[in-house]
NUVEX-228446 format. One record per residue: residue in one letter; x, y, z of N, C-alpha, C in turn; residue number from 0. Coordinates in Angstrom, 3 decimals. Layout:
ATOM | r | n.u | n.v | n.w | ca.u | ca.v | ca.w | c.u | c.v | c.w | k
ATOM | A | X | Y | Z | X | Y | Z | X | Y | Z | NUM
...
REM end
This chain:
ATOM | r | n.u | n.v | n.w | ca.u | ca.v | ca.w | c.u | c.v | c.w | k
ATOM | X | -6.300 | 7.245 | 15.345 | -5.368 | 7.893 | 14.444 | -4.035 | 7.155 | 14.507 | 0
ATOM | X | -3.848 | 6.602 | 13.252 | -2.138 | 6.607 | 12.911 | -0.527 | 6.800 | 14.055 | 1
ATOM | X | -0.415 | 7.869 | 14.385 | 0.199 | 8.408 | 15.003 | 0.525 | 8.562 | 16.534 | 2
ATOM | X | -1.263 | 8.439 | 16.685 | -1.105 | 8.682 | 18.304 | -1.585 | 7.637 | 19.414 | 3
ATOM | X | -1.714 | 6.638 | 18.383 | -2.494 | 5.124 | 18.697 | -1.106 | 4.137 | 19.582 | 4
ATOM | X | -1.625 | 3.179 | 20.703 | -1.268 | 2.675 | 21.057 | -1.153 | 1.535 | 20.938 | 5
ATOM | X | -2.466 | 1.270 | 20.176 | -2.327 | -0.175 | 19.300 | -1.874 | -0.235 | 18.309 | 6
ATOM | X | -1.397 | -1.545 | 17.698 | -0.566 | -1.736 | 16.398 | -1.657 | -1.463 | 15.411 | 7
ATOM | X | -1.401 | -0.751 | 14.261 | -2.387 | -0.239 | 13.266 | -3.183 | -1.627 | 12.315 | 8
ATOM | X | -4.077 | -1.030 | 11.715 | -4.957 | -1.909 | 11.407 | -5.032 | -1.436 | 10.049 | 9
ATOM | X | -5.342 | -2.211 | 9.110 | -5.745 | -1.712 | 7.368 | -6.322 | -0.413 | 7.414 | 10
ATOM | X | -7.236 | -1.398 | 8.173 | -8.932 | 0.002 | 8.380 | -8.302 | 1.489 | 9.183 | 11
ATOM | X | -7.829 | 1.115 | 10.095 | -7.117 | 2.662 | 10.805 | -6.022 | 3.193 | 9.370 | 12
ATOM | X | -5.365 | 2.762 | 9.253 | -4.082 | 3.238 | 8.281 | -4.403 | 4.149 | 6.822 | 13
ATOM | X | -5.888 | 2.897 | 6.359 | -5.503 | 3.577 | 5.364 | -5.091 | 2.515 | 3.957 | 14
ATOM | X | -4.156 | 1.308 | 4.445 | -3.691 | 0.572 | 3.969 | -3.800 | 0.087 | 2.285 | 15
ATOM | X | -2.922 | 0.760 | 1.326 | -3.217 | 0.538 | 0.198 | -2.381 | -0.652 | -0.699 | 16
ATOM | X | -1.241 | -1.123 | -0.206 | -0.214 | -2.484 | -0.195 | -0.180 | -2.789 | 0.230 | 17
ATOM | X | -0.103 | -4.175 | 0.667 | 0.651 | -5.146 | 1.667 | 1.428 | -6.220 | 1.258 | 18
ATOM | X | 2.591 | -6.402 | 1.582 | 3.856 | -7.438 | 1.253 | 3.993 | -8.090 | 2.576 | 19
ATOM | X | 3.231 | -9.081 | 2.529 | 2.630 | -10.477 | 3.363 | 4.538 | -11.152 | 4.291 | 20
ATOM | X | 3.487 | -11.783 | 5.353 | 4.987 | -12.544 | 5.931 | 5.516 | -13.562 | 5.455 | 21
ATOM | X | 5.133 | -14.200 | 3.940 | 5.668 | -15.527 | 3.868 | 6.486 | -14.956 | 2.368 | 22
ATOM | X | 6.618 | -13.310 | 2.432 | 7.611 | -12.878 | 1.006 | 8.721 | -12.431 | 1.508 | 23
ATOM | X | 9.718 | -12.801 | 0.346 | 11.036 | -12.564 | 0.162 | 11.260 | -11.658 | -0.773 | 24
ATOM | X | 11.397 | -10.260 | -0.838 | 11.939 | -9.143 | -1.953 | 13.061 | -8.977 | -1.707 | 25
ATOM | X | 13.809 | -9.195 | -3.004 | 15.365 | -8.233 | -2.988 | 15.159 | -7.498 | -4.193 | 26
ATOM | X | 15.589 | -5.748 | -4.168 | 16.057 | -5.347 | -4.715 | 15.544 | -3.779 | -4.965 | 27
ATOM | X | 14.707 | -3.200 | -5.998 | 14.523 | -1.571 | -5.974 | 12.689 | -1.676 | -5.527 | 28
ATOM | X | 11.969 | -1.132 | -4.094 | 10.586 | -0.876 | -4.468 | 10.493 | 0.562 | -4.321 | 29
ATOM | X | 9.726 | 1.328 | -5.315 | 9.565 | 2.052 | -5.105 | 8.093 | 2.194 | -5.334 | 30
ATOM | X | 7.108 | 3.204 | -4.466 | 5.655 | 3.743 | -4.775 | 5.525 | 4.977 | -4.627 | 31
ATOM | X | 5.000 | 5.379 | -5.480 | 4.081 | 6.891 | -5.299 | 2.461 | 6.524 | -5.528 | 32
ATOM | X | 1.525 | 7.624 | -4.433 | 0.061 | 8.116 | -4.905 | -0.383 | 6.776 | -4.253 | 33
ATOM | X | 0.203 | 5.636 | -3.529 | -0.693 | 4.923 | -3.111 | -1.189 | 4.804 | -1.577 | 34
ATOM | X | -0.621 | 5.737 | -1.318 | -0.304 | 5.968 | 0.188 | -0.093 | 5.277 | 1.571 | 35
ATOM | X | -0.347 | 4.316 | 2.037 | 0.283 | 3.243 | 2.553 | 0.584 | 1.717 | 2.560 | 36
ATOM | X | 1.823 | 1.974 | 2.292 | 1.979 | 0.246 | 2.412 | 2.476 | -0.651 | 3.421 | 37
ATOM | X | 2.298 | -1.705 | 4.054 | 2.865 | -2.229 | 4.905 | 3.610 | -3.745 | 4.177 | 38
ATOM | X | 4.925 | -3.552 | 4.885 | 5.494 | -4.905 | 4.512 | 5.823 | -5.295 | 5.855 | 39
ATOM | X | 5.543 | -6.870 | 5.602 | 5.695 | -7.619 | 7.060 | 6.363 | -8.927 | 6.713 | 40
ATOM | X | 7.084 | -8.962 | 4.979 | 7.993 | -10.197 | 5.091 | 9.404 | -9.698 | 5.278 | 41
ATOM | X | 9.947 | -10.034 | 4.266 | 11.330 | -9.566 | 4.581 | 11.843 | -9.113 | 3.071 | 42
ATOM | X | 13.012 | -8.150 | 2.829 | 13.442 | -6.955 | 2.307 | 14.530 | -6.863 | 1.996 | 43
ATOM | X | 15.051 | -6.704 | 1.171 | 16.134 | -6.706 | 0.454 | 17.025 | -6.071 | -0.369 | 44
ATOM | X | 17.402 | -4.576 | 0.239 | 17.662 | -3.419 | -1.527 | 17.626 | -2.353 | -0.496 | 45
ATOM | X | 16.539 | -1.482 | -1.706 | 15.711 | -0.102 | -1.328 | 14.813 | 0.504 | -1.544 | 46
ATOM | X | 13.923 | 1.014 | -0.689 | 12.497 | 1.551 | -0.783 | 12.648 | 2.803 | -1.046 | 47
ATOM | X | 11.990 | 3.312 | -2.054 | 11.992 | 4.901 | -2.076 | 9.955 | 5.323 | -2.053 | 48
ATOM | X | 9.941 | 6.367 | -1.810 | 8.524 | 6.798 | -1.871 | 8.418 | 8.130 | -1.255 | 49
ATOM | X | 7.403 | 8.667 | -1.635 | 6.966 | 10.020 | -0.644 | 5.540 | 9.678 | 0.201 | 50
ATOM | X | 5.095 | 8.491 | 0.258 | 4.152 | 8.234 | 0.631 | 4.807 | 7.733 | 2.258 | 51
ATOM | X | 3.971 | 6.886 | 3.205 | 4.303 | 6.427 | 4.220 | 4.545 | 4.936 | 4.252 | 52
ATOM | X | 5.202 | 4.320 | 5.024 | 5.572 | 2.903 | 5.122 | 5.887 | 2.745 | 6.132 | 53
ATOM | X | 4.998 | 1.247 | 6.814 | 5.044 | 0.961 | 7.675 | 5.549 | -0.616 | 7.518 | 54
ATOM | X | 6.816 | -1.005 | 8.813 | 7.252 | -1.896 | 8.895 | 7.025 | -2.342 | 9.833 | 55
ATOM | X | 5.584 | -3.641 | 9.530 | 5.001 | -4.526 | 10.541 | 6.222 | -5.389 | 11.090 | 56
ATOM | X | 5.721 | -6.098 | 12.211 | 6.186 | -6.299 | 13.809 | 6.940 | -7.712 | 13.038 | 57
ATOM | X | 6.582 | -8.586 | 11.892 | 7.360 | -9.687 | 11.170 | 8.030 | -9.244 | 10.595 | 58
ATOM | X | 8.136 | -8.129 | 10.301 | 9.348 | -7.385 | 9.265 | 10.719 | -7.919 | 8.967 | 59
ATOM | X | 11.430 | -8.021 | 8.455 | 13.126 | -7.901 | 8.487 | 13.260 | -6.834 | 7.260 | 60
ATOM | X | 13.669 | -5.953 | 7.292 | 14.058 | -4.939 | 6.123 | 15.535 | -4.621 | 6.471 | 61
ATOM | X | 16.555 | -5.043 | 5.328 | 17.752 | -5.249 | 4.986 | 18.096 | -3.925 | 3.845 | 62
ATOM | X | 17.832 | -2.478 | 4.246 | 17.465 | -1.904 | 3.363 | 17.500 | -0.788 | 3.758 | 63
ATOM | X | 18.243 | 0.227 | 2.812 | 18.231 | 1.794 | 2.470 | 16.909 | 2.131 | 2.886 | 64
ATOM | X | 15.929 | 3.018 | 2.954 | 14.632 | 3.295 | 3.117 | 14.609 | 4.706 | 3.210 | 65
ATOM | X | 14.018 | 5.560 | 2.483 | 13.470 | 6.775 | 1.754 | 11.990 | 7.082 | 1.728 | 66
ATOM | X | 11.316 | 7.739 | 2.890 | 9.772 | 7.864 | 2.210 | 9.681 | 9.201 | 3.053 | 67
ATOM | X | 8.068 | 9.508 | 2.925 | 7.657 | 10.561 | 3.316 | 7.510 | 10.331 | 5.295 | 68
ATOM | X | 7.003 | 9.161 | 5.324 | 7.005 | 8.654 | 7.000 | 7.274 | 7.104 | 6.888 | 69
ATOM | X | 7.891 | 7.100 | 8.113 | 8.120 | 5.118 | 8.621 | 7.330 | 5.227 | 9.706 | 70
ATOM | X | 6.897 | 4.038 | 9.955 | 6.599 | 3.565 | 11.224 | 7.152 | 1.933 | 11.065 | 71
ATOM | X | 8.021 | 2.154 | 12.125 | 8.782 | 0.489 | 12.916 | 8.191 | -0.039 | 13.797 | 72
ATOM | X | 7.198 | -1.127 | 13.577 | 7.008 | -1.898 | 14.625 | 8.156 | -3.263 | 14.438 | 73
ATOM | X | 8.933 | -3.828 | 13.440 | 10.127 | -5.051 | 13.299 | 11.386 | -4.417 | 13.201 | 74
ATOM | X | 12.064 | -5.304 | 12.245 | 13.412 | -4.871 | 12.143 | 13.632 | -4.357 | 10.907 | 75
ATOM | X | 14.695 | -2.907 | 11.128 | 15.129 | -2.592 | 9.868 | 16.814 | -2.531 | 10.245 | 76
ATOM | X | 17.651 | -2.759 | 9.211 | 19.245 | -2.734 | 9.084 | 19.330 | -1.617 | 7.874 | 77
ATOM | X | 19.599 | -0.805 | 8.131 | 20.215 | 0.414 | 7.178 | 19.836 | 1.425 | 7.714 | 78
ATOM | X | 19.977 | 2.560 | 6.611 | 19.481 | 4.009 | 7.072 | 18.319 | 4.307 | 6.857 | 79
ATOM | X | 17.593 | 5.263 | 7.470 | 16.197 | 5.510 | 7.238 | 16.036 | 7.037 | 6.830 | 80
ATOM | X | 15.974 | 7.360 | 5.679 | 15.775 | 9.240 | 5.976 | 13.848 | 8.987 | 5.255 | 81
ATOM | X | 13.582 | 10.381 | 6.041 | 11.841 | 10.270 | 5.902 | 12.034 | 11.953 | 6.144 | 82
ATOM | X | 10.887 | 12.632 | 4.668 | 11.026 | 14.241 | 4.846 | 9.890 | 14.707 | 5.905 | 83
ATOM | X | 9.043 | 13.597 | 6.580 | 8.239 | 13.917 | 7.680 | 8.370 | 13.586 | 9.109 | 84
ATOM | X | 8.708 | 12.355 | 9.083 | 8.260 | 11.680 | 10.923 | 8.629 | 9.958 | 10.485 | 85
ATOM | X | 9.661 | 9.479 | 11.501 | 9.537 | 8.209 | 12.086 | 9.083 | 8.015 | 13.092 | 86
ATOM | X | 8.496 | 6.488 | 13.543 | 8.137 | 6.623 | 14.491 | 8.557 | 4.940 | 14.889 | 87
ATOM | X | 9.207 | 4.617 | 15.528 | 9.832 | 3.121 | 16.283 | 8.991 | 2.819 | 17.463 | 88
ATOM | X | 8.037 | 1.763 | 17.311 | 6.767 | 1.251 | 17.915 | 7.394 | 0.297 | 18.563 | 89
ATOM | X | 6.275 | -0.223 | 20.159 | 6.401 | -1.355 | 20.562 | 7.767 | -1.924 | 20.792 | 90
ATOM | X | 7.948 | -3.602 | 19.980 | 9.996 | -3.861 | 20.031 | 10.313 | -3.554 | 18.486 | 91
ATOM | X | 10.667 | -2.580 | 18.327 | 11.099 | -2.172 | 16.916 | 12.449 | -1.876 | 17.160 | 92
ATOM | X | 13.105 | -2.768 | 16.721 | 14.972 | -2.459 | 16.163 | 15.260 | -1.906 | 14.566 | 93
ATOM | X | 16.135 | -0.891 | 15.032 | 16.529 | -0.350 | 13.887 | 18.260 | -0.715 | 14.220 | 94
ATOM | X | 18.823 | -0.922 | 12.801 | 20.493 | -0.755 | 13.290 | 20.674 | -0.038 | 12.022 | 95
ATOM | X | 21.584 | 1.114 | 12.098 | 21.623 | 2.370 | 11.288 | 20.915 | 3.503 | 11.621 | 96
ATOM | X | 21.603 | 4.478 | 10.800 | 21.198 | 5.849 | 11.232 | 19.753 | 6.435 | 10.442 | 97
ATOM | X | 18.728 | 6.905 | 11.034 | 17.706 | 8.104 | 10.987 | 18.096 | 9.000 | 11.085 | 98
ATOM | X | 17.379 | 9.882 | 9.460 | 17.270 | 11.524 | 9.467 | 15.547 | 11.825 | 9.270 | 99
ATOM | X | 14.816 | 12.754 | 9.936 | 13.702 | 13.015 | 9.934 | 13.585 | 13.931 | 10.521 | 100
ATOM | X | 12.700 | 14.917 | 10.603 | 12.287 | 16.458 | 10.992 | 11.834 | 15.672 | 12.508 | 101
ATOM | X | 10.945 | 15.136 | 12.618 | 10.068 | 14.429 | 14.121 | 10.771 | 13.280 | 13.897 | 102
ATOM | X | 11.117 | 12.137 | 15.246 | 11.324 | 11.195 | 15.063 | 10.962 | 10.499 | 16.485 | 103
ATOM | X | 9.823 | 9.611 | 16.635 | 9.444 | 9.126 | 17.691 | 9.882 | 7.802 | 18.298 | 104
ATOM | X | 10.595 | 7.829 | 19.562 | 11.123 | 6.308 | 19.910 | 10.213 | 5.732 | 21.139 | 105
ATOM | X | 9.316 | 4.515 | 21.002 | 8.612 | 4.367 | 22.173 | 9.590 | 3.799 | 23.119 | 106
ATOM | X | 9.006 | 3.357 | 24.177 | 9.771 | 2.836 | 25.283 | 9.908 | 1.016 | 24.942 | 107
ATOM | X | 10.984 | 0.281 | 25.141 | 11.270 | -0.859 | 24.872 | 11.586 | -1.146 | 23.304 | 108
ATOM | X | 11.528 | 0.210 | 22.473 | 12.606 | -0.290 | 21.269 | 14.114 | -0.288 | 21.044 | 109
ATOM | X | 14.618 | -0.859 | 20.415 | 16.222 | -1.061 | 20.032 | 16.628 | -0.585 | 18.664 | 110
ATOM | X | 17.466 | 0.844 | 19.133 | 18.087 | 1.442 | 18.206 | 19.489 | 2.013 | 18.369 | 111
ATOM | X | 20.259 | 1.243 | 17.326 | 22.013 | 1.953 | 17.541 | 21.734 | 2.157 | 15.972 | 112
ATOM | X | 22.379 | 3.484 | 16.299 | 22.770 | 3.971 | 15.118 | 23.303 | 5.535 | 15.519 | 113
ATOM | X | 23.087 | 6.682 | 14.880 | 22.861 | 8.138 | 15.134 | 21.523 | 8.623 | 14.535 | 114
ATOM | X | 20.867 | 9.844 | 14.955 | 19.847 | 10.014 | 14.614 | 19.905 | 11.679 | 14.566 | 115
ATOM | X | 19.185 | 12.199 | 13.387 | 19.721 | 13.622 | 12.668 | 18.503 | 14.382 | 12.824 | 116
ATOM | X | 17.711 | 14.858 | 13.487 | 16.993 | 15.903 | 13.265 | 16.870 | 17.282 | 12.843 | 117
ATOM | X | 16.762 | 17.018 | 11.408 | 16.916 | 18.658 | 10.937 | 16.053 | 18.540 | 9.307 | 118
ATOM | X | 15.518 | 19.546 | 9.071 | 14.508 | 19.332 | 7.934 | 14.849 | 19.234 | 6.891 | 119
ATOM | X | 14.380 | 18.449 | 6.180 | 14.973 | 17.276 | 5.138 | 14.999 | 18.551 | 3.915 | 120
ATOM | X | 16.350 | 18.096 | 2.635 | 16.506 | 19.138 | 1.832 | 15.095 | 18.593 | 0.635 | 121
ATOM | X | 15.129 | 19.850 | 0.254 | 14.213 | 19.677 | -0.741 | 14.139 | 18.637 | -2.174 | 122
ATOM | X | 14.075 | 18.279 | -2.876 | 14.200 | 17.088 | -4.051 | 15.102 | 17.893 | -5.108 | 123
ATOM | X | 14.668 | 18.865 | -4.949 | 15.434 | 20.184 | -6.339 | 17.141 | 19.863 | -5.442 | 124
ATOM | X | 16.920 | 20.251 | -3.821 | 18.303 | 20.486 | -3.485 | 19.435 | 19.310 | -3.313 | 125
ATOM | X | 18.495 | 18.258 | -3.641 | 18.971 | 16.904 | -3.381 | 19.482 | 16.568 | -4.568 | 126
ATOM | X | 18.752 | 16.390 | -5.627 | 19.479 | 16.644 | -6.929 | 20.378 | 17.857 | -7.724 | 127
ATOM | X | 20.580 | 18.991 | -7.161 | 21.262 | 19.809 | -7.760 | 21.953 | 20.794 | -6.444 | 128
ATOM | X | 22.790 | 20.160 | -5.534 | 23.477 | 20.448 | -4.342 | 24.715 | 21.563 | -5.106 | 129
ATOM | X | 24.402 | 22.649 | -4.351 | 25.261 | 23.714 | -4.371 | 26.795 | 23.194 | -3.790 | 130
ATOM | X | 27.749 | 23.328 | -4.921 | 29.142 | 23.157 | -4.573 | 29.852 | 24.386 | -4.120 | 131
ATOM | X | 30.545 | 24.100 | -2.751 | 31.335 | 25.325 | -2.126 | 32.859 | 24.798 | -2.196 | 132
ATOM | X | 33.460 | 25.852 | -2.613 | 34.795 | 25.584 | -3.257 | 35.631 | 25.866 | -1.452 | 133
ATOM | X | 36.372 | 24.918 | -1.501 | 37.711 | 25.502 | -0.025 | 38.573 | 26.675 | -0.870 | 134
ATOM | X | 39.120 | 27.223 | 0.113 | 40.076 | 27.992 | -0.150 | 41.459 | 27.442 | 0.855 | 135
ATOM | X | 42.337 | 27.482 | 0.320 | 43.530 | 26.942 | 1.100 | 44.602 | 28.076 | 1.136 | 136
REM end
């Protein structure tokens, strides 16, 4: 299983429905739905959005906002990560920037500065239509 595996995941374990190979260069918007996992293992450029899961193989460099339903870090990511399920920072996985996620798993020997927010992610309705509270002075 995914999750509770000690080895680095495999197509066949995952699931694996994309893959963005180590010898690519993306800059700019990816987004997927309904395909359910993709792994990128070149390097990244922008921002990922999805409700599906994404996993950032161990060649990774992701230079990048990142939005999905789950991460898993086995390389490097530079930005923020919010996920409305579970990260999980594998093996030597560096993150620099802050994680928000309900679960968020750090193994032993990864590298992460940033802050990290555990609290359950707002809904898509509340994300787009955020209740304004007026101050009183």
């Amino acid at each position: 299983m995914l999750w509770n595996s000690e080895r680095k995941p495999t197509a066949n374990q995952t699931g694996i429905m994309a893959f963005i190979g180590e010898g690519s260069e993306i800059e700019g918007k990816y987004t997927f739905t309904g395909t359910g996992t993709v792994l990128l293992n070149g390097k990244f450029h922008g921002e990922i959005m999805t409700t599906d899961v994404l996993i950032i193989g161990e060649k990774a460099v992701a230079n990048a906002t990142i939005r999905a339903g789950s991460v898993v870090v086995w390389g490097e990511i530079v930005g923020n990560v919010h996920a409305s399920d579970r990260v999980e920072l594998k093996g030597a996985a560096r993150v620099f920037g802050n994680i928000e996620a309900p679960a968020v798993v750090l193994d032993d020997g990864v590298l992460f500065e940033g802050q990290c927010r555990m609290a359950a992610m707002r809904t898509e309705e509340e994300v787009r239509d955020p209740a304004v509270i007026q101050l009183h002075r």
